[in-house]
N, C-alpha and C positions, 0 to 999 in steps of 0.2 A: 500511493495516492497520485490523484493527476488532477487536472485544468481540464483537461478534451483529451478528446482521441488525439496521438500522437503530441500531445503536450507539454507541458512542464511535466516532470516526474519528480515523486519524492519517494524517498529509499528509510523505513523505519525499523525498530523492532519495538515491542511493546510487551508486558507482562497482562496488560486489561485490553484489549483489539477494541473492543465496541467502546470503554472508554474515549480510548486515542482516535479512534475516527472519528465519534464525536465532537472531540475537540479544535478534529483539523475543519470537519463539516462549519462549524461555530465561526472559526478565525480565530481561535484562541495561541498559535501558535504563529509565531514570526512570519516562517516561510510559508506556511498556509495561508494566510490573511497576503501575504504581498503578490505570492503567485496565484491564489487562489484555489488550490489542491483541497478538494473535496472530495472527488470522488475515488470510492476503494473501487481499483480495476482488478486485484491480485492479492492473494497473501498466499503465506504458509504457516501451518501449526509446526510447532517443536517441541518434545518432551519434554528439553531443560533448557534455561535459559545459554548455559554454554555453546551449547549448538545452535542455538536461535542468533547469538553473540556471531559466531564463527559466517554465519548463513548472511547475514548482513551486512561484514566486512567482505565478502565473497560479492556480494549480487552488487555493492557500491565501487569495489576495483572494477570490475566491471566495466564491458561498452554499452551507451544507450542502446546500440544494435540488440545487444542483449536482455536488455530488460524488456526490449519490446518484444523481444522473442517469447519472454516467459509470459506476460500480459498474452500475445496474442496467441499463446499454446492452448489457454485455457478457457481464454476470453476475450474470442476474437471481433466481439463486437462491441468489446470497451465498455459493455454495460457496469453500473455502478452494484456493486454488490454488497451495498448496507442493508439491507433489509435481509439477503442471506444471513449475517452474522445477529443481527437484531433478533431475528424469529430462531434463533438457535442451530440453524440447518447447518453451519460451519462445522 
């Protein structure tokens, strides 16, 4: 999740995606509502939750260098991709 391009970033994992970005879209959570991260720039699906576990402690060691690296591999124009996951295309 992000504020804007080059942003605040936030680092999650989630068992329900279209839930939880709803909720960060809402302000229903802390650092959503303070930073304002609404928009989904990036995900990735996981089989199991262990490796979803693993994949999230992995992208948040991490440099912000990096995270922008994988946002802008994919989605280099920062567009918000709720209505991908909404309309099922994820």
């Amino acid at each position: 999740m992000a504020n804007k391009r080059n942003g605040t970033l936030y680092t999650g994992m989630t068992s329900n995606l279209v839930q939880r970005v709803w909720q960060h879209r809402e302000g229903l959570g802390g650092f959503s509502r303070r930073y304002d991260c609404k928009m989904l720039v990036w995900f990735e699906i996981h089989a199991t939750m262990e490796t979803a576990i693993a994949r999230e402690k992995q992208i948040k060691a991490g440099s912000r260098a990096k995270k922008l690296m994988l946002i802008e591999a994919d989605n280099p124009s920062w567009r918000d991709l709720w209505l991908q996951i909404v309309d099922g295309s994820a």
